[in-house]
C-alpha positions in Angstrom: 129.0 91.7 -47.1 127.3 90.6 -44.3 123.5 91.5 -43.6 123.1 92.7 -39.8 119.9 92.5 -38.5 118.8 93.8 -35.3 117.6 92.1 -32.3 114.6 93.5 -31.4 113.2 92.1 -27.7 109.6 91.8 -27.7 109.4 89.8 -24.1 106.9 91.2 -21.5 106.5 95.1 -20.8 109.1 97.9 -19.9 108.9 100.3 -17.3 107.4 103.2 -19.4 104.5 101.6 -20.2 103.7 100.2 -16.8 103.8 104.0 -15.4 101.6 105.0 -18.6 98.9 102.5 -17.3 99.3 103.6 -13.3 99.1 107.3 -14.6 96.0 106.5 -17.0 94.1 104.9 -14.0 95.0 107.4 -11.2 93.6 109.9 -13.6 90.3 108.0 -14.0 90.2 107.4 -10.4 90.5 111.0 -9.6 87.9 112.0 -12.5 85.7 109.7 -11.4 86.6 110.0 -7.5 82.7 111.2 -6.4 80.9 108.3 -8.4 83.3 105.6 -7.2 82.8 106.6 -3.2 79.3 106.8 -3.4 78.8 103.3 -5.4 81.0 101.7 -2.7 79.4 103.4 -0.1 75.8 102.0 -1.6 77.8 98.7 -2.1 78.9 98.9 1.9 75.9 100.0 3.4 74.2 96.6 1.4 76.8 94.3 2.5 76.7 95.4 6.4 72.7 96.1 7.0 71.2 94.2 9.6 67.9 94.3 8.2 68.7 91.5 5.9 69.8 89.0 8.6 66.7 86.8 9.8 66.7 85.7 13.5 66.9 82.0 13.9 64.4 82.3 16.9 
């Protein structure tokens, strides 16, 4: 008798474990909603002060 042996496809990720990722990091994103606005609010207000620029004149 003949063995079978099944094919098993191991190439690149399905569908159910990309929307397990997507739903693991809206989660964190939403848990973590208050700390993330205010870091990139602190990280914007950095970025765009005028204090820092030094006139040429």
């Amino acid at each position: 008798m003949k063995k079978r042996t099944k094919r098993i496809n191991k190439k690149g990720m399905g569908t159910v474990e990309i929307v397990i990722i997507i739903a693991v990091l809206v989660s964190l994103a939403l848990l973590f909603r208050e700390g993330l606005m205010s870091y990139g609010k602190k990280i914007i207000n950095y970025c765009f002060d005028d204090s820092k620029i030094q006139s040429a004149f």
